[in-house]
C-alpha positions in Angstrom: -160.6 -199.7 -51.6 -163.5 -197.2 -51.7 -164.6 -196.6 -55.3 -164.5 -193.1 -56.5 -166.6 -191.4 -59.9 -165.1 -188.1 -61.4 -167.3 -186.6 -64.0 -166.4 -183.9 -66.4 -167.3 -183.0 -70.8 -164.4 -184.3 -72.3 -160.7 -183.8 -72.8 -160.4 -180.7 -75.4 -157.4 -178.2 -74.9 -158.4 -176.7 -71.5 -157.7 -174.8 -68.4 -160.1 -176.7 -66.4 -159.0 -180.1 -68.8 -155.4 -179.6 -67.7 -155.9 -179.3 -64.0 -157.8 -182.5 -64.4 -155.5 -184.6 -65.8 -153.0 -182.9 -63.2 -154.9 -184.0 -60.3 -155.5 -187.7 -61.5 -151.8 -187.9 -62.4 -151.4 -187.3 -59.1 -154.3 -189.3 -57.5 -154.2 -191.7 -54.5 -154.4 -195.2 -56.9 -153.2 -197.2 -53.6 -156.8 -196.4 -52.0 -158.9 -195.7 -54.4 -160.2 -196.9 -57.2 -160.9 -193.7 -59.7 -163.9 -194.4 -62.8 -163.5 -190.8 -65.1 -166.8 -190.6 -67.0 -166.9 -188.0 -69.6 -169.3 -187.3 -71.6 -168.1 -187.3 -74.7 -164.3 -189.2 -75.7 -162.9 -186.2 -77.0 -160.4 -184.2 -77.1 -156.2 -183.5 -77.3 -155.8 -184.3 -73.7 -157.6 -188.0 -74.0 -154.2 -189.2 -74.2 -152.5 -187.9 -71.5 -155.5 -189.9 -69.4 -153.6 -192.1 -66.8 -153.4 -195.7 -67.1 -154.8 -196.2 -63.7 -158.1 -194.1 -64.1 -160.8 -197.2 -65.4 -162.6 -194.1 -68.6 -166.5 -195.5 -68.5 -168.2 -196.3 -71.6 -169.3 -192.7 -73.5 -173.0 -192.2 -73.3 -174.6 -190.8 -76.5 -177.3 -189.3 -74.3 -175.1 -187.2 -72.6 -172.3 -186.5 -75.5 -175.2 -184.7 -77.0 -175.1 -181.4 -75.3 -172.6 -179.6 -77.0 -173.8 -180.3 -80.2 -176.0 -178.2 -82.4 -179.5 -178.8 -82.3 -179.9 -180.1 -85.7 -177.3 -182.8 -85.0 -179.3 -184.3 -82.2 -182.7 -184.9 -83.8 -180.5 -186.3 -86.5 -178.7 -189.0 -84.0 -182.5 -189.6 -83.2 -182.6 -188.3 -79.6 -185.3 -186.5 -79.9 -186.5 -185.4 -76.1 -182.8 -184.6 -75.4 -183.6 -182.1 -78.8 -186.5 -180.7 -78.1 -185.0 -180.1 -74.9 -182.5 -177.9 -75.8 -184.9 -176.5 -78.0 -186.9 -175.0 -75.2 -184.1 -173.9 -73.2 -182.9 -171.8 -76.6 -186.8 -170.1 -76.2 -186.6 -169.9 -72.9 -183.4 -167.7 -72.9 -184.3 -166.2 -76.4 -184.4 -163.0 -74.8 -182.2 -162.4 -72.4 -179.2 -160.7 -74.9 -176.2 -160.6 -72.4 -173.2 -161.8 -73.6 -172.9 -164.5 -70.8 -177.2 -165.9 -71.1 -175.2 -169.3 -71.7 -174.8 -170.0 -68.3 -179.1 -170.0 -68.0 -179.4 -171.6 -71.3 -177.1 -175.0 -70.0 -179.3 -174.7 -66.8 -182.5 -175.3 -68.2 -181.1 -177.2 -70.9 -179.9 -179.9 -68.1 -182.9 -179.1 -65.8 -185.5 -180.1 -69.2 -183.0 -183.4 -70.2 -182.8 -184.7 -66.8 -186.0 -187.0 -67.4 -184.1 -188.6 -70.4 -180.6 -189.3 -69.1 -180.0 -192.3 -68.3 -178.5 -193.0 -64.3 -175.0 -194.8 -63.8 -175.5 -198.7 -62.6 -172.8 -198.6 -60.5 -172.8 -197.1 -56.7 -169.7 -195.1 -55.8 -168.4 -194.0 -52.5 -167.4 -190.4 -54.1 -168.4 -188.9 -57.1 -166.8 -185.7 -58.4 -168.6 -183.4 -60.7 -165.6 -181.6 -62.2 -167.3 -179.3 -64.5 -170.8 -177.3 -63.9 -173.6 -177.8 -64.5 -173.3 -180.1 -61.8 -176.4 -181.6 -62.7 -175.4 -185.5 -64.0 -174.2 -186.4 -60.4 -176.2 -184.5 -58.9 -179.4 -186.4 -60.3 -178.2 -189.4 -62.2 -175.2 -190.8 -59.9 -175.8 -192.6 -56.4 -172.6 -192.0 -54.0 -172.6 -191.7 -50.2 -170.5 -188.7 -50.8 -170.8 -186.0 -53.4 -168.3 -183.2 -54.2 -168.8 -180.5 -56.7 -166.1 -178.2 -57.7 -165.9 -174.8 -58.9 -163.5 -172.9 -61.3 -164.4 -169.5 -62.0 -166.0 -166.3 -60.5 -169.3 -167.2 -59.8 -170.3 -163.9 -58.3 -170.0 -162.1 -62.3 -171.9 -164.6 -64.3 -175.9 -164.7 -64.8 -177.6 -167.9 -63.4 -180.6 -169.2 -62.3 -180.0 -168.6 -58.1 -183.0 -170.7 -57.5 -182.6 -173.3 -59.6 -178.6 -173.8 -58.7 -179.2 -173.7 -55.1 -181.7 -176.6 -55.4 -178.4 -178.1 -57.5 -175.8 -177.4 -54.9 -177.6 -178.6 -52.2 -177.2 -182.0 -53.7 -173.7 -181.7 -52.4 -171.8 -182.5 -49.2 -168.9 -180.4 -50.1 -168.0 -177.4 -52.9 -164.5 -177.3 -53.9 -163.3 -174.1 -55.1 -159.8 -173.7 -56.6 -158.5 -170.7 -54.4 -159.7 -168.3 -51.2 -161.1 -165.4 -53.5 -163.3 -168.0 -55.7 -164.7 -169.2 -52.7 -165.2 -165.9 -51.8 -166.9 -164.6 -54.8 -169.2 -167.5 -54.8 -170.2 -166.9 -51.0 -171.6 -163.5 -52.1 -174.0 -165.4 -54.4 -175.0 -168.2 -52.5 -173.8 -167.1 -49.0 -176.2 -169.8 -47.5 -173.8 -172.6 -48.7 -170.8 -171.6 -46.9 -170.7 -174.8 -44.4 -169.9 -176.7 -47.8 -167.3 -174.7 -49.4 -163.5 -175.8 -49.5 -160.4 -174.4 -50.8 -158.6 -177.0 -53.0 -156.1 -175.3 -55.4 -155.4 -176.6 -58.7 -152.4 -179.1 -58.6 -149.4 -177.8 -60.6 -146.3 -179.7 -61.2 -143.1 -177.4 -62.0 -141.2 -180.3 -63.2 -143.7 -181.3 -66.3 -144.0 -177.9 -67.2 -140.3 -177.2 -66.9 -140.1 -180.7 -69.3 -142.4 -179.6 -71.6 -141.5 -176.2 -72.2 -137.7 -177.6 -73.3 -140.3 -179.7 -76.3 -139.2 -178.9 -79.8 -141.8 -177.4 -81.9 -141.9 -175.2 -84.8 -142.3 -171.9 -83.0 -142.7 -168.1 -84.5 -142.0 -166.9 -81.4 -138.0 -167.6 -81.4 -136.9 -165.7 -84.2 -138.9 -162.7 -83.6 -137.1 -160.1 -82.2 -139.4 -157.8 -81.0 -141.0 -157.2 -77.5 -142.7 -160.8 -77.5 -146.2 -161.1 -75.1 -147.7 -164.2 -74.9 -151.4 -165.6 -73.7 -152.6 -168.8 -73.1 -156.4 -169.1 -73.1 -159.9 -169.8 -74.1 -161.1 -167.6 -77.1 -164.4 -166.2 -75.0 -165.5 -162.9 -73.7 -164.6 -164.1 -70.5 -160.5 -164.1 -71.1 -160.8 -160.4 -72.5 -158.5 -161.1 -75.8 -161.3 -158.0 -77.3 -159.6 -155.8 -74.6 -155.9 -156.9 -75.1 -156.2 -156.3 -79.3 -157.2 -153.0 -78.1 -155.0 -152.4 -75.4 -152.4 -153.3 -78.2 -154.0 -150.6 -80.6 -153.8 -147.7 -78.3 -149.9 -149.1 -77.8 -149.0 -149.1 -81.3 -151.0 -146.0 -82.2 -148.6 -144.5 -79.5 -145.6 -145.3 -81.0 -144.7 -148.5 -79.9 -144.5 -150.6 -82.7 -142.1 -153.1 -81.6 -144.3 -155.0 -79.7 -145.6 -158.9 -80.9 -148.5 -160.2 -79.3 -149.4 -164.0 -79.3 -152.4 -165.9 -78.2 -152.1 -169.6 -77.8 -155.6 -170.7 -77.3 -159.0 -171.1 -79.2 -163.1 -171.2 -78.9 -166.1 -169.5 -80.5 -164.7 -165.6 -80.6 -162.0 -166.3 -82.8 -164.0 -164.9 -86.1 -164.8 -162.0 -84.1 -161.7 -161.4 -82.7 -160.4 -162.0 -86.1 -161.9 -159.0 -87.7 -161.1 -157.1 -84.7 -157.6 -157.6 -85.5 -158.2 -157.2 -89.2 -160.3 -153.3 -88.6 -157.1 -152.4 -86.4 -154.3 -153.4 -88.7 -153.0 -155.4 -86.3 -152.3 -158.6 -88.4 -148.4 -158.8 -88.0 -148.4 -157.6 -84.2 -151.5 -159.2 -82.8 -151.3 -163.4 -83.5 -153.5 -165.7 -83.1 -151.8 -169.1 -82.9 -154.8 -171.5 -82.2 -155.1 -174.6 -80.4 -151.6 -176.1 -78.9 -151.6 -179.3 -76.6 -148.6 -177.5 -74.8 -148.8 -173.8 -75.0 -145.1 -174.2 -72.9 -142.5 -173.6 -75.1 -144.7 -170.7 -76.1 -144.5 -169.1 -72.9 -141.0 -170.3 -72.6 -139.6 -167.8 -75.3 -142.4 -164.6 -74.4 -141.0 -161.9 -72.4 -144.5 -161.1 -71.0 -147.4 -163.2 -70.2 -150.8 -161.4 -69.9 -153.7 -162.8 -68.4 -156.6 -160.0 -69.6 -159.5 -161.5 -68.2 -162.8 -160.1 -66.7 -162.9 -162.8 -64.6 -161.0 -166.0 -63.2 -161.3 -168.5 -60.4 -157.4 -169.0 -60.9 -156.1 -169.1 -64.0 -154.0 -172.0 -64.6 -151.6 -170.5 -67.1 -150.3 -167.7 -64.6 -149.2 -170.0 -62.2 -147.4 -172.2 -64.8 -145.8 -168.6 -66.0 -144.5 -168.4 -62.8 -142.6 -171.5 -62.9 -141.4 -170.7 -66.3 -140.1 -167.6 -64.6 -141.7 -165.0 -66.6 -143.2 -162.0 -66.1 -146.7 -161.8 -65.6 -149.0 -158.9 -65.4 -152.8 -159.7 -65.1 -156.0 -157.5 -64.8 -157.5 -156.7 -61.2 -160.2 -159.4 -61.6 -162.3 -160.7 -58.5 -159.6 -163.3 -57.9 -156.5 -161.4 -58.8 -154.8 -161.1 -55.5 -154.8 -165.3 -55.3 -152.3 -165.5 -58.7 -150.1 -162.8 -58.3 -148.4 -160.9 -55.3 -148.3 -157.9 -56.8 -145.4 -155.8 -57.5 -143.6 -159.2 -56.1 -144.1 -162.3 -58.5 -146.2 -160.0 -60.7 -148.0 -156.9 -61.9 -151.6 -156.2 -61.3 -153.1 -153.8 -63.5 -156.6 -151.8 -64.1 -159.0 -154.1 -65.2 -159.6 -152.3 -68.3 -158.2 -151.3 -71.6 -156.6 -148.2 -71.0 -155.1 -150.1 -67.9 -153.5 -153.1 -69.8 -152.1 -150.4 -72.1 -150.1 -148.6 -68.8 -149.7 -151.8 -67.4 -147.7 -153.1 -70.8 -145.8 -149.8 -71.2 -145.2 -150.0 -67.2 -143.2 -153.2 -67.8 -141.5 -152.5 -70.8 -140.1 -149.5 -70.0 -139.4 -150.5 -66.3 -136.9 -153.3 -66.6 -135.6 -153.4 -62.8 -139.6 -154.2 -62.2 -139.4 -157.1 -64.6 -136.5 -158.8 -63.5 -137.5 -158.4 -59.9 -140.5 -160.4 -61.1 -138.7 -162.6 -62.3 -135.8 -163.2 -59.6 -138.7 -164.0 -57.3 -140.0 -166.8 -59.1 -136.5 -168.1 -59.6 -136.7 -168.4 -55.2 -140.5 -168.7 -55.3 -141.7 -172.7 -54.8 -145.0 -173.0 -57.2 -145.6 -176.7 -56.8 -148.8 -177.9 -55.0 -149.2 -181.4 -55.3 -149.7 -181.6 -52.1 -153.5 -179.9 -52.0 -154.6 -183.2 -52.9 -154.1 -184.2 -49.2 -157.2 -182.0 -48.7 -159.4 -183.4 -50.6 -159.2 -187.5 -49.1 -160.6 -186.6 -45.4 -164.1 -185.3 -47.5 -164.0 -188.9 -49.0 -165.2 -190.2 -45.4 -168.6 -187.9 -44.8 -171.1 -190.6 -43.7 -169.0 -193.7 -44.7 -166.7 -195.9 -42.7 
């Protein structure tokens, strides 16, 4: 049995944390042997971890780097602090609301020295989760594999610095065509590595969970109920949809209840948004939910307002839950949605998630068409794990 090493943070209520624990559920155990190392034993998913993944000892070294500052020179780590210290300066004054992508670069890039390298020698390690930078540096494996899970081509990086990372791999994974795509226009020079392995979804857990009974606003509201599952960030655009929901309601349509299963370090922001609109009884924030299904289950619109995806993992399980989806022309869009077929793309603003809402309310032969073709549409992909097993043999056997 070759021995394989996934990496990733930990297991907190996650997009990227959910297609994880999809993929190991669904993992080749007859063949391989899988080690999961994350770097900190956290998280709402831990417990969903399969029996068959051996979970490596948690390194206090490396569970360090998403707490604050002060935290670290407290648990005595002090190069690991001061390191993170001088990636803070270092980024100081760059003022763009995504400079955290630089910061965790250099932040890795000035820890490296002090983290400490795995014992074992694998066959395969997986980085799940960039920075890519622990096996990268710190792991020894005849084959490496990196994947990627958003647009690469909108956020602020260090080129030169994450070249010298990625060319630490034999292969890039990236979870549809247009990722791959948008990440080529970056870093067109890695293009021999790239791969398309789409995340694995599994209709009949979702279908199983979404039946769960829960304690659930949504089913005795009557109104027009929307419904988004995601990461409270500037990323996912929940700024845009509270506005989007403003110009609806200052329109005249009041009817309208808008839910957010999700959570993450814009929520006080996005808060006070809702609070300076007067949105408080149409525009709810629900929090953090281990299974956002039975939420989606009883919406009769699912939005997806981001700026920017690799594929969102929540419109596909929509799908399956045969709802109506309408999601902003992002980079990727045209890999989640066929539009006008199992979905609605719409302007990748607010004033276009406004239309695009009022488009779908008021156009209810559009919505059930939507929906008929998900009923006849197949949305299960376990089988994109077949894809990944031939990379397992670069420069072995």
């Amino acid at each position: 049995m070759k021995n394989v090493l996934i990496a990733s943070f930990d297991m907190e209520v996650g997009g990227v944390e959910r297609s994880l624990i999809s993929m190991l559920n669904n993992f080749d155990y007859d063949n391989y042997q899988v080690d999961l190392m994350l770097y900190s034993h956290t998280g709402d998913f831990m417990d969903q971890l399969p029996k068959k993944v051996k979970l490596l000892k948690e390194s206090k070294a490396y569970k360090t780097f998403r707490m604050p500052i002060k935290e670290i020179f407290k648990t005595g780590n002090v190069p690991v602090a001061l390191s993170r210290l001088m990636a803070k300066i270092k980024t100081s004054k760059d003022k763009t609301l995504e400079s955290g992508y630089k910061q965790m670069q250099y932040m890795w890039k000035y820890a490296l020295p002090f983290l400490p390298r795995t014992q074992k020698e694998y066959d395969v390690a997986i980085s799940y989760l960039w920075p890519h930078y622990f096996v990268a540096e710190k792991v020894e494996a005849t084959t490496k594999i990196a994947w990627i899970h958003t647009d690469y081509s909108t956020i602020k990086t260090d080129i030169k610095m994450d070249l010298e990372m990625w060319k630490k791999f034999d292969y890039i994974v990236a979870v549809s065509e247009e990722c791959k795509n948008s990440f080529l226009k970056k870093y067109k020079e890695l293009k021999e590595k790239l791969v398309v392995i789409e995340n694995i979804t599994s209709p009949d857990f979702i279908r199983e969970s979404a039946n769960e009974l829960i304690i659930n606003p949504m089913t005795k509201d009557q109104r027009f109920k929307i419904i988004t599952v995601a990461r409270l960030s500037y990323a996912k655009g929940i700024d845009n949809a509270i506005k989007a929901l403003k110009i609806l309601n200052d329109k005249g349509h009041q009817n309208i209840a808008w839910y957010v299963v999700g959570y993450g370090g814009d929520e006080g922001k996005l808060k006070k948004m809702i609070s300076e609109n007067n949105l408080e009884e149409n525009f709810i924030l629900l929090g953090k939910r281990t299974n956002p299904y039975p939420y989606i289950k009883e919406c009769d619109l699912y939005i997806q307002p981001s700026r920017y995806e690799g594929k969102a993992v929540t419109v596909g399980e929509a799908q399956i839950l045969c709802k109506p989806v309408l999601i902003t022309d992002y980079n990727t869009a045209k890999s989640q949605v066929k539009n006008n077929f199992d979905g609605y793309i719409t302007e990748q603003s607010v004033e276009g998630i406004a239309k695009g809402i009022e488009k779908l309310i008021f156009d209810e032969k559009l919505r059930q068409k939507i929906v008929n073709n998900c009923i006849i549409t197949s949305y299960g992909n376990e089988s994109e794990l077949l894809k990944l097993y031939p990379l397992f043999c670069n420069g072995s056997d």
